[in-house]
C-alpha positions in Angstrom: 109.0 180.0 115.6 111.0 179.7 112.4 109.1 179.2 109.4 111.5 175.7 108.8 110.4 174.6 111.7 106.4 176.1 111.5 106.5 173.3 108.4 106.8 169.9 110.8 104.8 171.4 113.3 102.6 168.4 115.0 99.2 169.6 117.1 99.7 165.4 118.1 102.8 166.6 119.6 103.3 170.2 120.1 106.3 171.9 120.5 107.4 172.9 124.2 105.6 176.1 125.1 102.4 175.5 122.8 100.5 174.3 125.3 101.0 177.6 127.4 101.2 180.3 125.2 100.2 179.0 121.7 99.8 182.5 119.7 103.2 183.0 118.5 103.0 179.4 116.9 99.5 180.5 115.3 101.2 183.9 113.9 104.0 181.7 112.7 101.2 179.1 111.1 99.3 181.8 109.5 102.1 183.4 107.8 104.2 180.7 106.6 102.0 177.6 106.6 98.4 178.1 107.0 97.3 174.9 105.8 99.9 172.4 106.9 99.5 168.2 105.9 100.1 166.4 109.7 102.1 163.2 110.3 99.0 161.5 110.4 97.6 162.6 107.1 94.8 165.0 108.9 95.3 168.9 107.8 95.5 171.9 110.2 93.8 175.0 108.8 94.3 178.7 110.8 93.5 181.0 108.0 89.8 183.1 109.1 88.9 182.6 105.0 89.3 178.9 105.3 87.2 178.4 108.5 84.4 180.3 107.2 84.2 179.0 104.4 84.3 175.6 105.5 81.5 176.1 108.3 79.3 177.3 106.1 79.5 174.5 103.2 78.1 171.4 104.7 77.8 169.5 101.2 81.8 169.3 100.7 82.7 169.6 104.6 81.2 167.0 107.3 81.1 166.9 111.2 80.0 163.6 111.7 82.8 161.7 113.9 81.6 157.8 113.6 85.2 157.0 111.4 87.5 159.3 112.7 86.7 158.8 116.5 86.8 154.9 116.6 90.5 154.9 116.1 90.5 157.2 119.0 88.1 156.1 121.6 87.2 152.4 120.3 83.9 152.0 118.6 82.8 150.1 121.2 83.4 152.5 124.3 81.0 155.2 126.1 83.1 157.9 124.7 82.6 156.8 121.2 78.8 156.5 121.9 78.5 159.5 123.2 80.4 161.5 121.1 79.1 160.4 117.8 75.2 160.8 119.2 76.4 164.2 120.7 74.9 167.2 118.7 77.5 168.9 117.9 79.2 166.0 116.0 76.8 164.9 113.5 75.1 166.1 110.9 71.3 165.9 108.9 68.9 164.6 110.0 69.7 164.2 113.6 71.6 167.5 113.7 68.9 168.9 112.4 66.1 167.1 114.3 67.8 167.9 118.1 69.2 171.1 117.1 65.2 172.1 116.1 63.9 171.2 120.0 67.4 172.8 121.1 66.5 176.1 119.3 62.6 176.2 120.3 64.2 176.0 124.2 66.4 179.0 123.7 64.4 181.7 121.9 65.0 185.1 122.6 62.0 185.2 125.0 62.9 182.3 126.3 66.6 183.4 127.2 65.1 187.0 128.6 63.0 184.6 131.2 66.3 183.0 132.7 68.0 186.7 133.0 66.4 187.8 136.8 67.3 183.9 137.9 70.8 184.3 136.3 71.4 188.1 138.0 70.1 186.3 141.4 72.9 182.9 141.0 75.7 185.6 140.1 75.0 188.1 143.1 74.4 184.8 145.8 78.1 184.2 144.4 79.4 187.6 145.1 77.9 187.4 148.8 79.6 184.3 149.3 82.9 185.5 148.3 82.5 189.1 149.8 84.3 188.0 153.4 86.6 186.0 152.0 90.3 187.2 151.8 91.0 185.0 149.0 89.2 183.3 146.5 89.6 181.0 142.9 87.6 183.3 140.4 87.3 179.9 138.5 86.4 177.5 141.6 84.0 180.2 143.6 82.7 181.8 141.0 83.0 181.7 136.9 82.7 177.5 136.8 79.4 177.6 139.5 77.4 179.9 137.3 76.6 177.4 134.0 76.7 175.0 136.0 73.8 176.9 137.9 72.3 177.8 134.6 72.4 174.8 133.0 71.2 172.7 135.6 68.5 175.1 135.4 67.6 174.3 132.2 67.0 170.5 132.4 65.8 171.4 135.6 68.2 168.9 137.6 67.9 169.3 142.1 70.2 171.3 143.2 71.7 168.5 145.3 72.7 166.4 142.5 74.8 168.6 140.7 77.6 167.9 142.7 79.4 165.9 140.1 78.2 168.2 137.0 81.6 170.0 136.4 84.1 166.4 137.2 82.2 164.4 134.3 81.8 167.8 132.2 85.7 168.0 132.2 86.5 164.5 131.8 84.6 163.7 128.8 85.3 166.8 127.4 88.8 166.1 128.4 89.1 163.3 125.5 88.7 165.6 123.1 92.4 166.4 122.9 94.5 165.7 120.2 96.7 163.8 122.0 94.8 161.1 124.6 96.5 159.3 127.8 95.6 155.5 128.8 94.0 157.7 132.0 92.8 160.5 130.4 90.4 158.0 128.5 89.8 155.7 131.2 88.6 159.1 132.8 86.1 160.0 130.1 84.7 156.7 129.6 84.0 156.4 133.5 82.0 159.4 133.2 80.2 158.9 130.3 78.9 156.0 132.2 77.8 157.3 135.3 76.4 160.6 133.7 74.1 158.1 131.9 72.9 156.4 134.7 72.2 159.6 136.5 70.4 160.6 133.3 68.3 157.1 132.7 67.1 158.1 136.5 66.5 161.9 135.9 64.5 161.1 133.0 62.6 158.4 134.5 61.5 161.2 136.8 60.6 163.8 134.3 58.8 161.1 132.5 56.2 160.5 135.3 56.2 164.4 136.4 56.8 166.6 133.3 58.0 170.1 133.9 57.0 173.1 131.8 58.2 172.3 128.1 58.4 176.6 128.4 61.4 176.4 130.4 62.5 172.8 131.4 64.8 171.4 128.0 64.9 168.0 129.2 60.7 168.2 128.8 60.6 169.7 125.6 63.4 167.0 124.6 62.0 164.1 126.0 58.3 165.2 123.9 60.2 165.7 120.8 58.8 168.0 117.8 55.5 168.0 116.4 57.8 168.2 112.9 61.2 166.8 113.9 59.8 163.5 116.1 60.9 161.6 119.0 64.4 161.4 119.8 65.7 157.8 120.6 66.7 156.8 123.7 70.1 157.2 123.3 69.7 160.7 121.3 67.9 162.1 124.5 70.4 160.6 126.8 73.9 161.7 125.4 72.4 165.0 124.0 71.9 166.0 127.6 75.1 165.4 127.9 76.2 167.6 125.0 73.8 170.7 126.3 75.8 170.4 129.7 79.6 169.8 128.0 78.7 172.7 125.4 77.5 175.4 128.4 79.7 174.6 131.1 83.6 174.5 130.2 83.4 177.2 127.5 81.1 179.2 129.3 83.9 179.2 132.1 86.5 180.1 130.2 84.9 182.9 128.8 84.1 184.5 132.1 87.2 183.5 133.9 89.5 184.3 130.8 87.9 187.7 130.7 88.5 188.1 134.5 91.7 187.8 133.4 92.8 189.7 130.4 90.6 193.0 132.3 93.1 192.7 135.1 96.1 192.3 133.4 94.5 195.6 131.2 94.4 198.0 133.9 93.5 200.4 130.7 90.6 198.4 129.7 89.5 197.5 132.9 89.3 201.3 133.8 87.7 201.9 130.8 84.9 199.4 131.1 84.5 200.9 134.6 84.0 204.2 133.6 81.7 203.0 130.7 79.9 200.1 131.3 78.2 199.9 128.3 81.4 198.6 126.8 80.9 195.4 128.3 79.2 193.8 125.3 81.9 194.4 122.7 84.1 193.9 126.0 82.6 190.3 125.8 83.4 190.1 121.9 87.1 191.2 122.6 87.4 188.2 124.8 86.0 185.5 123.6 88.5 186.6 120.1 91.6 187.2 121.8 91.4 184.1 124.4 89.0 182.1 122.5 87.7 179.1 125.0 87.2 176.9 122.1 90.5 176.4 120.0 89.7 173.8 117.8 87.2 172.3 115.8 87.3 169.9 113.4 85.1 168.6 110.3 85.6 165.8 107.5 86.2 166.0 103.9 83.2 165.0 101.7 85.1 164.6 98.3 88.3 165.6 97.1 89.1 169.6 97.6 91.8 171.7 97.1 92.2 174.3 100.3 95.1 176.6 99.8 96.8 175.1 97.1 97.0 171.4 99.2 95.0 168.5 97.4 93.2 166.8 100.0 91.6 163.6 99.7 87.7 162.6 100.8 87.6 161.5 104.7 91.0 163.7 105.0 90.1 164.9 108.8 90.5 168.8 109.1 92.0 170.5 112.7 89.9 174.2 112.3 91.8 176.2 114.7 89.9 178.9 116.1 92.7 181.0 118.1 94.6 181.6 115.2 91.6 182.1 113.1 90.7 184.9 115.5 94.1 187.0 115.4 94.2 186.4 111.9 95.7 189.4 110.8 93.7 189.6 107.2 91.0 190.1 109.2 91.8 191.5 112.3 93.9 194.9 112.8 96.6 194.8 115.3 95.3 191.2 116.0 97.3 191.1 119.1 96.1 193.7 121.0 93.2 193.2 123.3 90.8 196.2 122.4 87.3 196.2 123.8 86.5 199.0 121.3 86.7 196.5 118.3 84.2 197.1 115.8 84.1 194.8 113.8 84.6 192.0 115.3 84.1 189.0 113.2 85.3 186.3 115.6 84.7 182.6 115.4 84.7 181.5 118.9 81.0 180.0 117.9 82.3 178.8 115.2 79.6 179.4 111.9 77.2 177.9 109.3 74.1 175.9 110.6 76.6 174.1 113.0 77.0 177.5 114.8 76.9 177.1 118.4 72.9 177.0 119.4 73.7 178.8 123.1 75.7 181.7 122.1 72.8 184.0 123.3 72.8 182.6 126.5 76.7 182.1 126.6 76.7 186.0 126.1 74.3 186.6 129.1 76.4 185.1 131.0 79.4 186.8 130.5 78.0 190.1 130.4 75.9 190.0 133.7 78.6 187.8 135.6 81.6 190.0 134.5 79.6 193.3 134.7 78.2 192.5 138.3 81.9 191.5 139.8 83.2 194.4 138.5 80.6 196.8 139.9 81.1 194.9 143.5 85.2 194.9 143.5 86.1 197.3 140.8 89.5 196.9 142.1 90.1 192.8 142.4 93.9 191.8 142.2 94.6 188.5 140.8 97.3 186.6 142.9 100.1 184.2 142.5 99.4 180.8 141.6 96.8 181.4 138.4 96.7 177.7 137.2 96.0 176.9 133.0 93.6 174.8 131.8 96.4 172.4 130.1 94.4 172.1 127.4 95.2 172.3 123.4 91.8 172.3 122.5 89.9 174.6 125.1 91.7 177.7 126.3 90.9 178.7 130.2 92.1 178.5 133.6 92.1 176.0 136.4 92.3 178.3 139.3 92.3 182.1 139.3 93.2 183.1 142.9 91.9 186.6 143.6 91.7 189.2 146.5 88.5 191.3 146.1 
């Protein structure tokens, strides 16, 4: 893309072809306008320096939502509820009082205890598909496993987590920068019925605890000794937000990986004949085809990024994929090298808003990538791969496969 044309570039409104291949529109960003002022007075930053610095400064750069999502969603909508409670949107002192029972769930220890269960869900999946001539790598297997683990977590029956991945995707759906009459009619719907399922579920776990060891929804629903009870409302939509933040990008990170090792053959036979690459294999991915795009924070005050004056309560579009093949950073940032050392990628974004499951997001791609491979070393992808569709989360709909 021309750099004349780079400079009325609107994420609102992308260009054709951005919402399929959207790199060469981030190496035309990053080299001729890397912070760029939008039609709608927000600013789109895809320099690495910029992002990293503005994760980690929390005084100057905010992620609570409440002003810039009511135009969006209606303050008085589920949506809005939900994603202004929602962890990941908000900052001290509720950030920092759910992100405190989030982290005391997913120590080290804690995370080493769900491994055997997590190797045991992968390998059922592989039976399954075993006698099949064809199966969706996305369908059969890389969306069932967080939903597996995360269900899991808050410790929800196995025969209610039918509509788990449905309301995961439509609520998360509403994120985009650009939102349909449907697409939020969608996302409100089920932001609704989630919480009803949830007002139930917790009900339950009210009157029959589980082990505040390894059940979340316990150890949320008790609170902190130092952080306190969380409201109603807090426990409610943060469940929410610990199934939205596992599931779709967890997905996308296995199934994109999937992906980019088949159409590798190099790197594929590599990882094969050394599977000890698989964690930096891992790394490689979730840089190159980074499942989360975008994020986004607020200005605090008035701050100059990049030469641009930008005003307090300026909204600011972080994007991630360009971020990643930023080439100030990154050498040869458009070759997928599962060698790369280092590999300072910020697909979990940074600061004390980095994302609280990325040891367990990791677990799962290593085990569920490393365990397909060593059952069909040779599995072709087919016709018919489907994308996500999505600006702000990179993956695939359907991945049809022979094994």
């Amino acid at each position: 893309m021309q750099s004349h044309d780079i400079a009325h570039f609107d994420l609102a409104n992308p260009p054709e072809g951005f919402r399929n291949d959207p790199f060469p529109f981030y190496a035309s960003l990053l080299a001729n306008a890397p912070v760029l002022r939008q039609p709608d007075g927000s600013v789109l930053l895809t320099r690495h320096a910029d992002l990293d610095r503005i994760y980690r400064d929390t005084q100057r750069f905010a992620s609570d939502k409440t002003e810039v999502f009511a135009p969006k969603f209606g303050r008085d909508s589920a949506l809005y509820a939900h994603h202004t409670t929602s962890l990941v949107f908000n900052d001290p002192p509720l950030h920092t009082r759910v992100r405190k029972i989030m982290t005391a769930a997913l120590t080290p220890r804690a995370i080493a205890r769900m491994e055997p269960g997590l190797i045991t869900a992968v390998e059922g999946l592989l039976d399954q598909m075993a006698g099949c001539a064809q199966v969706d790598l996305i369908h059969d297997f890389a969306a069932a496993i967080p939903i597996e683990i995360i269900g899991n977590l808050l410790d929800v029956p196995h025969a209610e987590r039918g509509p788990l991945r449905d309301w995961s995707l439509a609520i998360l759906g509403a994120l985009e920068p650009a939102l349909s009459a449907e697409a939020l009619a969608r996302g409100n719907r089920a932001v609704s019925e989630f919480l009803t399922y949830l007002e139930d579920l917790v009900a339950r776990r009210r009157a029959h605890p589980g082990d505040p060891e390894t059940d979340v929804l316990t150890r949320l629903i008790a609170g902190s000794a130092d952080g306190g009870q969380l409201s109603e409302p807090e426990l409610l939509h943060n469940c929410i937000f610990i199934l939205n933040a596992g599931h779709e990008t967890t997905t996308n990170l296995i199934g994109n990986t999937l992906a980019l090792l088949h159409d590798h053959p190099q790197a594929r036979a590599d990882l094969l004949a050394m599977p000890e690459l698989i964690a930096p294999a891992i790394e490689e991915s979730l840089r190159y085809l980074s499942p989360n795009q975008f994020g986004n924070r607020e200005t605090r005050e008035d701050i100059e990024i990049g030469g641009m004056q930008i005003a307090a309560g300026t909204n600011l579009h972080l994007c991630i994929g360009a971020a990643n093949r930023d080439p100030e950073v990154f050498d040869r940032p458009a070759q997928f090298d599962i060698r790369r050392h280092p590999n300072r990628h910020l697909a979990f974004a940074g600061g004390p808003h980095v994302c609280v499951g990325l040891t367990l997001a990791r677990l799962e791609g290593r085990v569920a990538v490393s365990r397909l491979l060593a059952r069909f070393p040779e599995y072709r992808l087919l016709e018919g791969r489907q994308s996500g569709g999505r600006i702000r989360f990179r993956g695939y709909a359907a991945l049809p496969a022979a094994l």
